[in-house]
PDB file of N, H, CA, C and O in Angstrom:
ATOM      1  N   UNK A   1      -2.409   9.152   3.756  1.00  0.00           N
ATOM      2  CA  UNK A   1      -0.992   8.858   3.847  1.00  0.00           C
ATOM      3  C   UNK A   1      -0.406   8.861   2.440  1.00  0.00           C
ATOM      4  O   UNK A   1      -0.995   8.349   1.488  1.00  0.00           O
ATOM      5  N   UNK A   2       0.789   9.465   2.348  1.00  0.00           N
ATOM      6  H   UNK A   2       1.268   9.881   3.122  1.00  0.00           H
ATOM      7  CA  UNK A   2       1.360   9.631   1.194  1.00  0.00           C
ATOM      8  C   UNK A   2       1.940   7.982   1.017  1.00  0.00           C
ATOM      9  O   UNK A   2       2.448   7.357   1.948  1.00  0.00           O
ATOM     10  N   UNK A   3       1.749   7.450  -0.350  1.00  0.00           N
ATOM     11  H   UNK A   3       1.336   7.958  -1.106  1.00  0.00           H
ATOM     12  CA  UNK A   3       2.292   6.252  -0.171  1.00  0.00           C
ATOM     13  C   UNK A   3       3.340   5.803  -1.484  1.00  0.00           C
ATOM     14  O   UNK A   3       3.904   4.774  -1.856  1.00  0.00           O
ATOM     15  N   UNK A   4       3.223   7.371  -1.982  1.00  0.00           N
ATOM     16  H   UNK A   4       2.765   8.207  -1.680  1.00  0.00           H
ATOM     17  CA  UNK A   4       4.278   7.135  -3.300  1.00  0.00           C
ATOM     18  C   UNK A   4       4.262   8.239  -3.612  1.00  0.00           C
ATOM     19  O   UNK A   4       3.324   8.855  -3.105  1.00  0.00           O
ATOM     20  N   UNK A   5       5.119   9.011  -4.468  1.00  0.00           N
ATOM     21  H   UNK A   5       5.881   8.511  -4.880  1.00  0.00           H
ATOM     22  CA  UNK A   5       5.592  10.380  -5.067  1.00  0.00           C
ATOM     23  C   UNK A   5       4.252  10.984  -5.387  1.00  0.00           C
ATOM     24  O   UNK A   5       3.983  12.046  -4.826  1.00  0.00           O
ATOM     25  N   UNK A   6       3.171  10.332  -6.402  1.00  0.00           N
ATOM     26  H   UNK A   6       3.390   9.469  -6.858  1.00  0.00           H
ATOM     27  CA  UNK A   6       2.214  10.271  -6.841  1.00  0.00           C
ATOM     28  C   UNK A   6       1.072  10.444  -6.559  1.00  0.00           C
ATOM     29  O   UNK A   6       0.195  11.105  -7.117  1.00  0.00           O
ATOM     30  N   UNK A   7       1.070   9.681  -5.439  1.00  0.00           N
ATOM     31  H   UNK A   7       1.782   9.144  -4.986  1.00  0.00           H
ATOM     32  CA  UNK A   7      -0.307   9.044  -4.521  1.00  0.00           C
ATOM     33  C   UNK A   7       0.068   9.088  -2.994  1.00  0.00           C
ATOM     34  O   UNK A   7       1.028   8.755  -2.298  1.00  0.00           O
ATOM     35  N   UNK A   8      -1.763   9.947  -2.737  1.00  0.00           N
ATOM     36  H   UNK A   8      -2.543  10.218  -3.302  1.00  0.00           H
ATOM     37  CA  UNK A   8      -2.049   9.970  -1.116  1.00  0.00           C
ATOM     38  C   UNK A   8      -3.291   8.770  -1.107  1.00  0.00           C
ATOM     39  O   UNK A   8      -4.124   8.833  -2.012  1.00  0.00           O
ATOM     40  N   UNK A   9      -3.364   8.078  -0.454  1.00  0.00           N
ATOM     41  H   UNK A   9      -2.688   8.026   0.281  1.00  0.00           H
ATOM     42  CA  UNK A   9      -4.492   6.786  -0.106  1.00  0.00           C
ATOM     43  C   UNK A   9      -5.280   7.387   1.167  1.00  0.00           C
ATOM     44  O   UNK A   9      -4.623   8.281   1.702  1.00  0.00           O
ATOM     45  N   UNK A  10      -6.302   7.174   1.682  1.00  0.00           N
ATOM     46  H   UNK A  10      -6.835   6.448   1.248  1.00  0.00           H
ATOM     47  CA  UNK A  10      -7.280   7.607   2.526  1.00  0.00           C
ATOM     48  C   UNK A  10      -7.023   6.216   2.730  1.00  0.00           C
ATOM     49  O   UNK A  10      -7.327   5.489   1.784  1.00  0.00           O
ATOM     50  N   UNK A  11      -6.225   5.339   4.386  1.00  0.00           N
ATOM     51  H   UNK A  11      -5.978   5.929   5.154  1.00  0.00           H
ATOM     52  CA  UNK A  11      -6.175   4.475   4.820  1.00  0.00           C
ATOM     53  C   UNK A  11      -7.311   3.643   5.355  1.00  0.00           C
ATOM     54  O   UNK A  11      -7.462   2.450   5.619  1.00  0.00           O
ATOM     55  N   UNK A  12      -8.205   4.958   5.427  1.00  0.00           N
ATOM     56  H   UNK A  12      -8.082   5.927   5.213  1.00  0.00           H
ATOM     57  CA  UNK A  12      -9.859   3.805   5.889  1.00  0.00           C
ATOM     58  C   UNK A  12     -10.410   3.352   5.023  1.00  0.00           C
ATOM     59  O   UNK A  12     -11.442   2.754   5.325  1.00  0.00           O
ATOM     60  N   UNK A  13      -9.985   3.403   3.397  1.00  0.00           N
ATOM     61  H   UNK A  13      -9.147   3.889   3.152  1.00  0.00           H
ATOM     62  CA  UNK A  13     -10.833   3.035   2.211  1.00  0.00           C
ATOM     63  C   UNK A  13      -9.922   2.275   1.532  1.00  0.00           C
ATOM     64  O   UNK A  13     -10.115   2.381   0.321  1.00  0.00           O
ATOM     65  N   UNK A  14      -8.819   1.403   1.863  1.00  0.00           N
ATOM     66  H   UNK A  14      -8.662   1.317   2.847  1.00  0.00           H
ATOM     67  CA  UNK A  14      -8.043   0.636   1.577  1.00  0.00           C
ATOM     68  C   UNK A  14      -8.897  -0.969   1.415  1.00  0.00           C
ATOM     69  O   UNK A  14      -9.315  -1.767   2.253  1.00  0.00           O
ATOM     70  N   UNK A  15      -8.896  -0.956   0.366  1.00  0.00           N
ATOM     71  H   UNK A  15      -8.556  -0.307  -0.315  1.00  0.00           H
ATOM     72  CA  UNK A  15      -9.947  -2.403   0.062  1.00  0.00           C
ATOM     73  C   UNK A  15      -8.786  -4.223   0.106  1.00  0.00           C
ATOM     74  O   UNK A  15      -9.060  -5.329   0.572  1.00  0.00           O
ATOM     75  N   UNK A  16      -7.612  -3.730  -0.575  1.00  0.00           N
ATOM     76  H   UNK A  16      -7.390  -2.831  -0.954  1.00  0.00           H
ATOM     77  CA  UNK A  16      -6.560  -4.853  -0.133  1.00  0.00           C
ATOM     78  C   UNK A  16      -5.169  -3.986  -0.983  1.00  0.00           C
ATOM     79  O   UNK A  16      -5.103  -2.971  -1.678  1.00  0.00           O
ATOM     80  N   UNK A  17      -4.172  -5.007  -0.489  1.00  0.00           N
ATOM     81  H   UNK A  17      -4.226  -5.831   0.075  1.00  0.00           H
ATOM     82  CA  UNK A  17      -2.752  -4.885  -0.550  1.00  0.00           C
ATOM     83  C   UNK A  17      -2.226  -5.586  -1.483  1.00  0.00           C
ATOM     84  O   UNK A  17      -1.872  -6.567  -0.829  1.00  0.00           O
ATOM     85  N   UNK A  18      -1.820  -5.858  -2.876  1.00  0.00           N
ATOM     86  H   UNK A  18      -2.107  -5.061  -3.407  1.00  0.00           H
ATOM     87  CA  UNK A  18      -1.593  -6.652  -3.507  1.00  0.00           C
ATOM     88  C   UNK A  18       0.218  -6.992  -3.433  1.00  0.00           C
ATOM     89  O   UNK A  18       0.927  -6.378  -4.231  1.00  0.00           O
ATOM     90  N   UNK A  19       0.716  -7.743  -2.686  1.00  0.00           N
ATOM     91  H   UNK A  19       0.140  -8.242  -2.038  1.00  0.00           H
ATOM     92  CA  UNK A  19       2.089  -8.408  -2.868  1.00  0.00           C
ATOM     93  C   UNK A  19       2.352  -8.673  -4.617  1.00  0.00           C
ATOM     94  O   UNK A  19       1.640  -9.267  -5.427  1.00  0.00           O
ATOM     95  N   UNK A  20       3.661  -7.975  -4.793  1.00  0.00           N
ATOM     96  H   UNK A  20       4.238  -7.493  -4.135  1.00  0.00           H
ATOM     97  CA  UNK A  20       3.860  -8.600  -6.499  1.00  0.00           C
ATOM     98  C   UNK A  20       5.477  -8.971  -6.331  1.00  0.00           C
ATOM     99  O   UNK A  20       5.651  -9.926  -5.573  1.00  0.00           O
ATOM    100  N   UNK A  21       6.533  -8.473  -6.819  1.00  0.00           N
ATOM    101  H   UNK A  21       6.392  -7.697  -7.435  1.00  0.00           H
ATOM    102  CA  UNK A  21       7.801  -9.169  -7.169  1.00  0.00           C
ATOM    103  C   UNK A  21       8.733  -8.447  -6.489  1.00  0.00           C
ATOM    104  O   UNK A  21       8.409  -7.313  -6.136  1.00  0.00           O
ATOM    105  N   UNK A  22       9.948  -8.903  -6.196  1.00  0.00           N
ATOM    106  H   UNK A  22      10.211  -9.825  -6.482  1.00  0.00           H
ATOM    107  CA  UNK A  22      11.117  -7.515  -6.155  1.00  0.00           C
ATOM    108  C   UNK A  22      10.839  -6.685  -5.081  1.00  0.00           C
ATOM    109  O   UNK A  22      11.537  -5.673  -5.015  1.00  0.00           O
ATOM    110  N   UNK A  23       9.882  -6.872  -4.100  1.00  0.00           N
ATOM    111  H   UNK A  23       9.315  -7.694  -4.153  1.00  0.00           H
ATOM    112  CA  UNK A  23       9.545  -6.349  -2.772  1.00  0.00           C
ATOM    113  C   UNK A  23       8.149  -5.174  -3.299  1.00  0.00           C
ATOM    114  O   UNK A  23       7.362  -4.654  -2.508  1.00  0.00           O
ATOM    115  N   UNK A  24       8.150  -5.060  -4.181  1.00  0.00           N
ATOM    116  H   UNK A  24       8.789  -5.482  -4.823  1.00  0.00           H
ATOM    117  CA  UNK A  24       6.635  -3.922  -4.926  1.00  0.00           C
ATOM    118  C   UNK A  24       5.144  -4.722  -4.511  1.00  0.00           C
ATOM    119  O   UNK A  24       4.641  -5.827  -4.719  1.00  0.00           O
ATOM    120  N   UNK A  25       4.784  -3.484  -3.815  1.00  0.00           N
ATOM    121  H   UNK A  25       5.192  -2.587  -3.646  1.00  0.00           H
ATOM    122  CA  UNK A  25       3.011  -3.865  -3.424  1.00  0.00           C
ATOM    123  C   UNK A  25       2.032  -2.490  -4.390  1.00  0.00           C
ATOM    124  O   UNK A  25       2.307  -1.363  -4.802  1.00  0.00           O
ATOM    125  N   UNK A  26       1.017  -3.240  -4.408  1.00  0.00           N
ATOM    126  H   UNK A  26       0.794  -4.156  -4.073  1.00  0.00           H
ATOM    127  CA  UNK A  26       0.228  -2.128  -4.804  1.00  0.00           C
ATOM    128  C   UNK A  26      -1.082  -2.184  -3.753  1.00  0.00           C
ATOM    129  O   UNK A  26      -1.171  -3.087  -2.921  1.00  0.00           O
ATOM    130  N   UNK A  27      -2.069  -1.141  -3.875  1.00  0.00           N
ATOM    131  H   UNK A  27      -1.997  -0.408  -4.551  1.00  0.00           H
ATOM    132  CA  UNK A  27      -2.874  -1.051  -3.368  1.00  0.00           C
ATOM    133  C   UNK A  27      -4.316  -0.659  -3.908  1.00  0.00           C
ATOM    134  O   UNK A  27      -4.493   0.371  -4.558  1.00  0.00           O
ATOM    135  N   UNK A  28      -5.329  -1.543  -3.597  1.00  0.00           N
ATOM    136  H   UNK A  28      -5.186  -2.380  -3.068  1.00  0.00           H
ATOM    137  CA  UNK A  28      -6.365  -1.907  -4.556  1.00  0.00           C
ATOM    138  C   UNK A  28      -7.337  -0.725  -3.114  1.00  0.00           C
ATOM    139  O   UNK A  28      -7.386  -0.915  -1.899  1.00  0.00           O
ATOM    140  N   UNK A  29      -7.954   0.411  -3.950  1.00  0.00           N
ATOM    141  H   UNK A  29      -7.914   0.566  -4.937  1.00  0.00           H
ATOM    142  CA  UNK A  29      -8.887   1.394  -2.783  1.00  0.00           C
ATOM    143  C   UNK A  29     -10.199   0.698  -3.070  1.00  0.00           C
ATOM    144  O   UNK A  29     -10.360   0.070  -4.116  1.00  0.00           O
ATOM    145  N   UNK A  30     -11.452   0.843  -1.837  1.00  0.00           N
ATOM    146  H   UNK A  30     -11.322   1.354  -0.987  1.00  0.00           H
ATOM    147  CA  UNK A  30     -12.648   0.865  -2.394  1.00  0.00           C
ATOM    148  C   UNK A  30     -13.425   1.635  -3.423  1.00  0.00           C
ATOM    149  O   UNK A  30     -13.817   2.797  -3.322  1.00  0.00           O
ATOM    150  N   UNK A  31     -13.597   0.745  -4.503  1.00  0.00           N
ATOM    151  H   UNK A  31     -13.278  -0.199  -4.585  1.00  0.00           H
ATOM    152  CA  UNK A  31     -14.808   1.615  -5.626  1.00  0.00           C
ATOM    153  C   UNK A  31     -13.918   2.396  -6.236  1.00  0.00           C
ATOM    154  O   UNK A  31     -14.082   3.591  -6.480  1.00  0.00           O
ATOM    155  N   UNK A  32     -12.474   1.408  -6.627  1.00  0.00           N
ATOM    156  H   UNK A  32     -12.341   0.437  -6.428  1.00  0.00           H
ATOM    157  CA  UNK A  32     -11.758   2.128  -7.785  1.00  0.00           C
ATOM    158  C   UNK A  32     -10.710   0.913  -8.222  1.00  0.00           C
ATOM    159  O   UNK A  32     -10.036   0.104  -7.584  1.00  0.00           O
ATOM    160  N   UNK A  33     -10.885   1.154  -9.421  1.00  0.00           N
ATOM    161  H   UNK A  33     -11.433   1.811  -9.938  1.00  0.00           H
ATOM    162  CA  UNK A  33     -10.116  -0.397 -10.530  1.00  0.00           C
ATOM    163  C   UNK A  33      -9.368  -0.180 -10.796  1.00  0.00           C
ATOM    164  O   UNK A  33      -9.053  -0.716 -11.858  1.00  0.00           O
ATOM    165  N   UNK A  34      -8.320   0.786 -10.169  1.00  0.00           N
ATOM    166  H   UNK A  34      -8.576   1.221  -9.306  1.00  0.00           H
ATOM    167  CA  UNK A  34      -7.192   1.080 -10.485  1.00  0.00           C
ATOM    168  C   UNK A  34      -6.341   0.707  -9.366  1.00  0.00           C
ATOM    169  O   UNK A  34      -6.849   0.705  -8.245  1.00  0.00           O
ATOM    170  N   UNK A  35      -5.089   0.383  -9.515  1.00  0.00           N
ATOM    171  H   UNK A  35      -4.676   0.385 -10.426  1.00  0.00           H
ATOM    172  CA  UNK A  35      -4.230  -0.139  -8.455  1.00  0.00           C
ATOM    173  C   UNK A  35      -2.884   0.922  -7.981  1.00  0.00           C
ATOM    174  O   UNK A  35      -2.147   1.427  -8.828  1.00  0.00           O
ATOM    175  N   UNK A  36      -2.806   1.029  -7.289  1.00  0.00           N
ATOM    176  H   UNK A  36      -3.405   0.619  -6.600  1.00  0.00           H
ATOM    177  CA  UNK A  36      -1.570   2.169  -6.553  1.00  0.00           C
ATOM    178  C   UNK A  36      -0.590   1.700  -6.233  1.00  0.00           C
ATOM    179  O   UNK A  36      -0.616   0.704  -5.511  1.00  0.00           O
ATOM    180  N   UNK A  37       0.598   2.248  -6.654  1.00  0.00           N
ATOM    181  H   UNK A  37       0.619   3.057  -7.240  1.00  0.00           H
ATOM    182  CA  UNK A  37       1.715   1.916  -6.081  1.00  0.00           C
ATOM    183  C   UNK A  37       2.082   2.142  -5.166  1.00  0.00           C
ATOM    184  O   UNK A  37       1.623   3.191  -4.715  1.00  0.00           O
ATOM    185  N   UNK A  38       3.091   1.410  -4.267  1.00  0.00           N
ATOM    186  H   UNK A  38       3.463   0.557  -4.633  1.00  0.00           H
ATOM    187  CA  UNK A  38       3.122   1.508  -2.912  1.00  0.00           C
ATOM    188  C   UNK A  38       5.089   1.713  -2.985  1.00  0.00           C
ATOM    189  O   UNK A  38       5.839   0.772  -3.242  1.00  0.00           O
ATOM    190  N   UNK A  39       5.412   2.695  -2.783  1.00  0.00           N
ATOM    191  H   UNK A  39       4.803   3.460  -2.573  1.00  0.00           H
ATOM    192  CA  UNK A  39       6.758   3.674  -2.836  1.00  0.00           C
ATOM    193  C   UNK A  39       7.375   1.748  -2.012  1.00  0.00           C
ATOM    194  O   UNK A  39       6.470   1.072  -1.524  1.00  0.00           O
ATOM    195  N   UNK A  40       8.697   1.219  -1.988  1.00  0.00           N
ATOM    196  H   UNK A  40       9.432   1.768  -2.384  1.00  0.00           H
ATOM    197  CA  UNK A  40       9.273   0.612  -1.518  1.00  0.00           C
ATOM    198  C   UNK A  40       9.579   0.990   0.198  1.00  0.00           C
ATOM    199  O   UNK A  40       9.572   0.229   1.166  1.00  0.00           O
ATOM    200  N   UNK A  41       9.874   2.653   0.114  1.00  0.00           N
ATOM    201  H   UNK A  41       9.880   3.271  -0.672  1.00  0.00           H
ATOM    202  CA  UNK A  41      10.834   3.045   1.370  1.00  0.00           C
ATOM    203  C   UNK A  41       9.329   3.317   2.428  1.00  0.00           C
ATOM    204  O   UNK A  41       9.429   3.493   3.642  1.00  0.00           O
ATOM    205  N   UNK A  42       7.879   3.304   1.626  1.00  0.00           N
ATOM    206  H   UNK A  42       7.797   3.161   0.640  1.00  0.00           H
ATOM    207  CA  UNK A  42       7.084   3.156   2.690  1.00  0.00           C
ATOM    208  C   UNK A  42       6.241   2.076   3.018  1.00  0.00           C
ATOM    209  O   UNK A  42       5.319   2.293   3.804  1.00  0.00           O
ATOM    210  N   UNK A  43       6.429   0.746   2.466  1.00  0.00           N
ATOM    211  H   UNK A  43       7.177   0.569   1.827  1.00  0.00           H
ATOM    212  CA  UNK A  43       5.775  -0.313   2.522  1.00  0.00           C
ATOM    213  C   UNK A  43       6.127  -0.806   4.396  1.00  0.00           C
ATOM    214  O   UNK A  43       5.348  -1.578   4.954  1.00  0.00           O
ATOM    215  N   UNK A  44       6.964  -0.416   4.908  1.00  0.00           N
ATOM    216  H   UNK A  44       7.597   0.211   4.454  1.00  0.00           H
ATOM    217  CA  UNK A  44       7.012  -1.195   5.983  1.00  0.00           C
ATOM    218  C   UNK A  44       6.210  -0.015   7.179  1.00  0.00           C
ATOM    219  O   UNK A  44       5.829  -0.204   8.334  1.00  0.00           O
ATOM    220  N   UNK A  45       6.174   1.209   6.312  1.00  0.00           N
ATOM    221  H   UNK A  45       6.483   1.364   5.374  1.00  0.00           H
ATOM    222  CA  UNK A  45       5.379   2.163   7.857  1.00  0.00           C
ATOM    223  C   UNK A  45       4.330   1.727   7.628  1.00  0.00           C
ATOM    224  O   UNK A  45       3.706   1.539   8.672  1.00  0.00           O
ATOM    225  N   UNK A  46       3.433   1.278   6.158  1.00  0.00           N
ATOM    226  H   UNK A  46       3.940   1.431   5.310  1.00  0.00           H
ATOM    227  CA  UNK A  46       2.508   1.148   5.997  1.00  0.00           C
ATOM    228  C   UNK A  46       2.140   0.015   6.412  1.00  0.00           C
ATOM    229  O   UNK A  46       0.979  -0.001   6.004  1.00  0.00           O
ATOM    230  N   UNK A  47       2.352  -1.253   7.101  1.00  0.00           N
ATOM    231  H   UNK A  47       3.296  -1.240   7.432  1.00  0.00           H
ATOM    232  CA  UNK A  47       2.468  -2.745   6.843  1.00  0.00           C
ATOM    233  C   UNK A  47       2.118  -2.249   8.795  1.00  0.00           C
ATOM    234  O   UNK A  47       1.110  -2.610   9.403  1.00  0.00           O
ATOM    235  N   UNK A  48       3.234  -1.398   9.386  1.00  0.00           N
ATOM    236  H   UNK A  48       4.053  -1.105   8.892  1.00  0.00           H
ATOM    237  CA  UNK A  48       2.769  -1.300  10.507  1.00  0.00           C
ATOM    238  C   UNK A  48       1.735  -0.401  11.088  1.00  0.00           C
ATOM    239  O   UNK A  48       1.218  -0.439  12.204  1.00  0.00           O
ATOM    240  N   UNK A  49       1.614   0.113  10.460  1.00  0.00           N
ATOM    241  H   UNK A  49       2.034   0.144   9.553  1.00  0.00           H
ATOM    242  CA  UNK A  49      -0.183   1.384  10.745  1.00  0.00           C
ATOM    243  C   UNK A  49      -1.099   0.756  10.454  1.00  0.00           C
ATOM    244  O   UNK A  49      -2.136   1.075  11.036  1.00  0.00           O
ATOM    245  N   UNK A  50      -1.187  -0.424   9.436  1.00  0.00           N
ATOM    246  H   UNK A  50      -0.345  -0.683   8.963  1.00  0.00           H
ATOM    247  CA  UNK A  50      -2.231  -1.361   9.409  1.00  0.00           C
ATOM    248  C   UNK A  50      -2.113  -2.534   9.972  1.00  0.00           C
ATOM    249  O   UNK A  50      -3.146  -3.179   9.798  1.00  0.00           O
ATOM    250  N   UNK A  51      -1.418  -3.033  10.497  1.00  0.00           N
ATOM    251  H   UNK A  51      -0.579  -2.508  10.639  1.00  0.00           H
ATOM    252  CA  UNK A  51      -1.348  -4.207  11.594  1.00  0.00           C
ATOM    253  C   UNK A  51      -0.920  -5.505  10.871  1.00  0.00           C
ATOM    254  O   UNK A  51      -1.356  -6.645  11.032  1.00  0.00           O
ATOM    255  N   UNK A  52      -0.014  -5.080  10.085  1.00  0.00           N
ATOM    256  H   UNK A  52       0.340  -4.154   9.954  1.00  0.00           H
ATOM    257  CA  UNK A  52       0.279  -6.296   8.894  1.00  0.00           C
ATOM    258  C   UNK A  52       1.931  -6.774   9.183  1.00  0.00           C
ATOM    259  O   UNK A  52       2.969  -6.112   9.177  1.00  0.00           O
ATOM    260  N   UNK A  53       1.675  -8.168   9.424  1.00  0.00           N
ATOM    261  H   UNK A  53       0.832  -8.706   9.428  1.00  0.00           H
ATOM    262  CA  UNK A  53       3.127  -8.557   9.536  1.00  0.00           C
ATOM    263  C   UNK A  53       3.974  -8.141   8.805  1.00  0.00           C
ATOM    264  O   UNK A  53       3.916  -8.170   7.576  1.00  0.00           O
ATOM    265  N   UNK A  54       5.105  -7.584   9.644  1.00  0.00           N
ATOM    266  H   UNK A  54       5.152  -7.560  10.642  1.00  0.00           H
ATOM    267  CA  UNK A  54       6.461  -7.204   8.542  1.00  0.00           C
ATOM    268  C   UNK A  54       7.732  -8.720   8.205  1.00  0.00           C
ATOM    269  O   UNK A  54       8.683  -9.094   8.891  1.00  0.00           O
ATOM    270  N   UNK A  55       7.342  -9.110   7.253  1.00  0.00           N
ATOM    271  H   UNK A  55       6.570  -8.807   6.696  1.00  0.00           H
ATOM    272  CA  UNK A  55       8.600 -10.655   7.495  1.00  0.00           C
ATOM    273  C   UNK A  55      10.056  -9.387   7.495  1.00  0.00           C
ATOM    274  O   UNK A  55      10.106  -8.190   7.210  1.00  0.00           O
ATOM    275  N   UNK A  56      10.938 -10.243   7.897  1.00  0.00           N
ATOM    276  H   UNK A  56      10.898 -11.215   8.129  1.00  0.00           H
ATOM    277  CA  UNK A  56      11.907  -9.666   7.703  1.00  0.00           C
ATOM    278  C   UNK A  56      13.240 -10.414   7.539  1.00  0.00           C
ATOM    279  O   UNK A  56      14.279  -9.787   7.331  1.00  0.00           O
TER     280      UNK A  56
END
C-alpha cells in the first residue's frame, strides 16, 4: 500500500504505528530502524484495513 508520495509498506510486515503530533503517524516495518511516514490523507484508509480505531 502506498502510504506516502515516497513509500509503499508491505502491510503484513508492519511491526507498529507510531502516533506523533498534528495528526502525523509513522510506521515502524519489521527488521528495519527506520520509520515511515504515513501521508495524512491516508492515515484513516490505513487505520481501517488494519482494524484500528478511527477517533473522530
Amino acid at each position: 500500500m502506498r502510504v506516502h508520495k515516497s513509500y509503499i509498506v508491505n502491510l503484513k510486515k508492519i511491526e507498529s504505528i507510531i502516533p506523533w503530533f498534528k495528526g502525523i503517524y509513522w510506521i515502524v516495518m519489521e527488521g528495519i530502524k527506520m520509520k515511515i511516514p504515513v501521508s495524512k490523507s491516508i492515515i484513516k484508509e490505513l487505520k481501517n484495513i488494519l482494524g484500528i480505531k478511527v477517533n473522530t
